[in-house]
N, C-alpha and C positions, 0 to 999 in steps of 0.2 A: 408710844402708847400701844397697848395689848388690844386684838376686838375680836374678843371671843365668839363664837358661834354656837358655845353651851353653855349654860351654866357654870357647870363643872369645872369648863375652864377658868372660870374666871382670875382677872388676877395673875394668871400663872403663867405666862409670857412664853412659853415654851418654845416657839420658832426663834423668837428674839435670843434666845440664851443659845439655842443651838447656832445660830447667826454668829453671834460671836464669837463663840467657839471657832469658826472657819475662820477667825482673825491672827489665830495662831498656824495657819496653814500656811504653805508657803507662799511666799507675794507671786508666784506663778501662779498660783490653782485658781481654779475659777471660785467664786462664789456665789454663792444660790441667793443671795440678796442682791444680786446685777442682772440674774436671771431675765429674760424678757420672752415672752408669750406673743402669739399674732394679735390674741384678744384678750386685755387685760382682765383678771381674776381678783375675785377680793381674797386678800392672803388668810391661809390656813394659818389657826390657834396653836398647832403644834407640828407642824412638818414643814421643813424648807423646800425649794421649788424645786429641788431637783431627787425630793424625797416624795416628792408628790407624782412627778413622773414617772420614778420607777413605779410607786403603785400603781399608777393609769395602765402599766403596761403588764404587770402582771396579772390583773384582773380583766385585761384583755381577751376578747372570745379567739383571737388570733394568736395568740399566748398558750391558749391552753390548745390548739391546733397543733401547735411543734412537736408534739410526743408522740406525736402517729405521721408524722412525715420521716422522708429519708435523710440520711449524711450522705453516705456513698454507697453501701451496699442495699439494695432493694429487696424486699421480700428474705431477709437472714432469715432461718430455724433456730439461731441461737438470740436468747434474752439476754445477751450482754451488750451486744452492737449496740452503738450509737448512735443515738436519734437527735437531731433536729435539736430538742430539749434540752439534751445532757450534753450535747453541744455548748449549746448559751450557759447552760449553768457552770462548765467549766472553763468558758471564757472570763467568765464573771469574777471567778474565783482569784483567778491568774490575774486576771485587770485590780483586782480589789488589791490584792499584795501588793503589788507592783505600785499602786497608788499610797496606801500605807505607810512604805518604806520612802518612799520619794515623797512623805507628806504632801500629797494633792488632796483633790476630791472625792472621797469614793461613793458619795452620793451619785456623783455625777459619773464616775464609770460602770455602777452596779447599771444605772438607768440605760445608758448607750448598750453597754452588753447586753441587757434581757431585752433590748429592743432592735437588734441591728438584724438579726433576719427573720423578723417579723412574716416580711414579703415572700419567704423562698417558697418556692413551688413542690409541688409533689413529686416523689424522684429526685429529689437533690438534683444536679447539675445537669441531668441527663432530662428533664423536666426544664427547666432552662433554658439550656442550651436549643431544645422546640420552640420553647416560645417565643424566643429571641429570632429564630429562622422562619417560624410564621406572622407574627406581628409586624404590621410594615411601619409601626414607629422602633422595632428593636424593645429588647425586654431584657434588664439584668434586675436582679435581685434586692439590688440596694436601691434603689430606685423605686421597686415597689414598697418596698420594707417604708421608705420614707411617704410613702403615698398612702401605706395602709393608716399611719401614725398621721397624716395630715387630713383623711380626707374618709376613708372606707371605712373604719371603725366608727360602731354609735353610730350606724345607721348616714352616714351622710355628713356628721358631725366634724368626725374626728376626734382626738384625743387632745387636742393644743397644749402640745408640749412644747418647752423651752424652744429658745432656738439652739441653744449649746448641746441637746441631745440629741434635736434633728438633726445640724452636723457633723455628729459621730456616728449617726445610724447612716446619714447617706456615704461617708466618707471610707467606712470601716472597709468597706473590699477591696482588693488589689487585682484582677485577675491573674494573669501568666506570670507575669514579671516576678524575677526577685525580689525578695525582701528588702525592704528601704534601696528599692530602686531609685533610681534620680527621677524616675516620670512617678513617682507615687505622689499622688493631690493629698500632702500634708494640711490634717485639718489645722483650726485655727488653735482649741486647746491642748494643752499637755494628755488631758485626761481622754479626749478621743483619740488621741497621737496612741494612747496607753492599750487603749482597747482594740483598736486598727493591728497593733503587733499581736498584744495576747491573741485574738482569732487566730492567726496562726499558728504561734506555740500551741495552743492548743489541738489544732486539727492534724496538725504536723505527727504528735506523738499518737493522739490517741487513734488514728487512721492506720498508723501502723501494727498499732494494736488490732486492729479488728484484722486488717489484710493475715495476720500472722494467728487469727481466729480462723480464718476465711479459708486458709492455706490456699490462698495465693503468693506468700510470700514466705522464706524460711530465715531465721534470724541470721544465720548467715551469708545472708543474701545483703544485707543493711552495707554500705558503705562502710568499710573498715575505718578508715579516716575520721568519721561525723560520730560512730561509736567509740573510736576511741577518745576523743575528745566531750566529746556532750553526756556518755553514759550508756552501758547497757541495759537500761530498764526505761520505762517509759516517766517516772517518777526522778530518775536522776537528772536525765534529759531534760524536763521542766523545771528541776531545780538549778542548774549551769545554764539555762538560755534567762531565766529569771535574773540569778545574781548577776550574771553579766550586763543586763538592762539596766538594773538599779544601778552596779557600780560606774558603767559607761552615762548614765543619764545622771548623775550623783548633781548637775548645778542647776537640778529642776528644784531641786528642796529652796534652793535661795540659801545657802550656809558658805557657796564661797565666793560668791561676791561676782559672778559671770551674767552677763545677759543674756538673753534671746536663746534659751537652753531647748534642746529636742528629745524623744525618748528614739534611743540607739544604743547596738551594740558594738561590740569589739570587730576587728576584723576579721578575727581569726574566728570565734565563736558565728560571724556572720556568714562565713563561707561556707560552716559544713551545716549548718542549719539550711542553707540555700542549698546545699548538696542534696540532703534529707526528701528536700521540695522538689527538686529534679526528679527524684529516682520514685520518689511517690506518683509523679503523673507519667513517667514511663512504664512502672511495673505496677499499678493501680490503677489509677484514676483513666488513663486510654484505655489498658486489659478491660476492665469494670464495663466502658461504655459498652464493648462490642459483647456481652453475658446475653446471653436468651433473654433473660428477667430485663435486662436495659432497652433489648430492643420492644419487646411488649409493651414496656412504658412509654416509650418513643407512638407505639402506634394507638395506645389509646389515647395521650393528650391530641395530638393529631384528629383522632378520630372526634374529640369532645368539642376542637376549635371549628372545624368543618360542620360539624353537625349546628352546632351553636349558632355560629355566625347565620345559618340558614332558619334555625327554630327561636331565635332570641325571646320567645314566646316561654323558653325554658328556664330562665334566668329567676332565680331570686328576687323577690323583691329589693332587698337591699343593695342588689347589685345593678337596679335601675337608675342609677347618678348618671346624668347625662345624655346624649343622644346616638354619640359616639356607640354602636353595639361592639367592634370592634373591640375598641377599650372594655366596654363592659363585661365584654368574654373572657378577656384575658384575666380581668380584675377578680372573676369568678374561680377561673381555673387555676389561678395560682394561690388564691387559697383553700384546693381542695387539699385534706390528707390522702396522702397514697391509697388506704382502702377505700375512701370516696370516691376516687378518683374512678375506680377500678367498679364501684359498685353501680356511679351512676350511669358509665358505658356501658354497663350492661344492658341496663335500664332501659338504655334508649337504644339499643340493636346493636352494640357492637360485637363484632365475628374478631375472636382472638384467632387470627392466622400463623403468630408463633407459637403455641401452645396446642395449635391441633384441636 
């Protein structure tokens, strides 16, 4: 039976038919009517629950924070580097194919991708990587990303999303390790398994794009080996680590008859894609941290943690959850944007001693 919430709907069962619909999905994919909540909701007249999450997360004030935070390059002059935003949106994109093709869920990957670095700090990694070295409980991104979604959005509330999206948001990062390492904590669905990989397909290509904006790196410079095989352009490249997923992960669809299926690639595609990742954090991502611009960012979140912990007088209201100031500082500062960041140091005395 239908129970509509307007009018309008009446009658027109619209979750329920979309419901069904997920019945021709693969007997792997998850479906949004098993979905389960901490606190049970009365179901929406037309959106399934994992349709319902991505919009929780897009009309998020943390959501709309991503397009003024970092990737990897801090403070670029050029409008094309990639932010934070255009990050997730082309995880999403990649997670969505990759789902389509392997008939899974793409509700439920659209949702985990706009939501899985919710949590990142300002400064991309170099922002992080502070916070982690001054918080004495330790601080990674996925962890707040899942903490922004349970607990700091709405004031206190939270967003009470699924449980299957919270363990794709907490699950999605891998640090150092290669790709589908044997220590990577595979989530439970196919379709976070789905989005854990796209993140890096994605960050893999488009990071080298920017470096090769950036001229820090020269296309000649790439691994002979990983371009000859993956593609010279960045678009080829995510087209060959794609088909290779689908056709490697081909008994997720449920069409030959295998159980207990994973989303994986080839060997051969997995080695220079892991090559690609290598040579990214030796000739980027270390070069990157030691840049003028990285160490500046280094001392104003420093400077913001120090100050704070002593003025917690400074803090947000919304960010008075608890008694913990500690935690509430950190909760503060890693959801600043890079210009906030920058703007409210100032505010409160901070002396840029790189910058002169």
């Amino acid at each position: 039976m239908c129970f509509p919430l307007i009018d309008v709907m009446v009658d027109r069962c619209i979750r329920q038919r979309l419901e069904e619909k997920e019945e021709s999905l693969s007997p792997f994919a998850a479906k949004s009517k098993n979905a389960r909540r901490d606190f049970p909701e009365e179901k929406s007249p037309m959106r399934t629950e994992f349709q319902r999450d991505r919009d929780r997360i897009i009309h998020s004030k943390s959501f709309r924070r991503l397009k003024h935070k970092t990737q990897v390059f801090i403070a670029p002059l050029g409008d094309h580097f990639v932010t934070r935003l255009t990050h997730t949106l082309e995880v999403s994109q990649i997670a969505r194919s990759i789902a389509r093709a392997l008939n899974l869920n793409e509700d439920l990957v659209e949702a985990i991708s706009l939501g899985h670095d919710l949590g990142h700090t300002p400064f991309g990694h170099v922002g992080e990587d502070v916070l982690n070295e001054l918080y004495s409980q330790g601080f990674s991104h996925n962890e707040q990303s899942l903490r922004v979604v349970e607990l700091l959005e709405k004031n206190g509330q939270g967003l009470n999303l699924t449980q299957e999206v919270r363990e794709g948001i907490l699950k999605h990062s891998k640090g150092r390790e290669d790709l589908l390492d044997s220590s990577w904590d595979l989530p439970i669905t196919l379709e976070a398994q789905i989005c854990k990989i796209a993140d890096s397909i994605a960050y893999i290509n488009h990071d080298i794009g920017d470096a090769l904006r950036a001229g820090l790196i020269e296309e000649n410079d790439l691994p002979n080996d990983a371009i000859a095989l993956l593609g010279n352009s960045s678009s080829s490249r995510i087209n060959t680590m794609v088909c290779d997923i689908i056709d490697q992960s081909w008994s997720a669809t449920g069409l030959n008859g295998r159980a207990h299926p994973v989303i994986t690639m080839s060997t051969e595609v997995l080695e220079e894609v892991n090559t690609l990742r290598r040579f990214l954090f030796q000739r980027v991502y270390e070069i990157q941290t030691t840049h003028e611009e990285s160490e500046r960012a280094r001392e104003v979140v420093r400077f913001l943690f120090s100050y704070l912990i002593i003025h917690p007088e400074y803090l947000p209201d919304e960010y008075s959850i608890g008694s913990d100031v500690e935690r509430r500082v950190v909760d503060y500062i890693a959801g600043m944007t890079d210009n906030y960041a920058l703007r409210i140091s100032k505010e409160l005395g901070y002396k840029d001693s790189v910058m002169g």
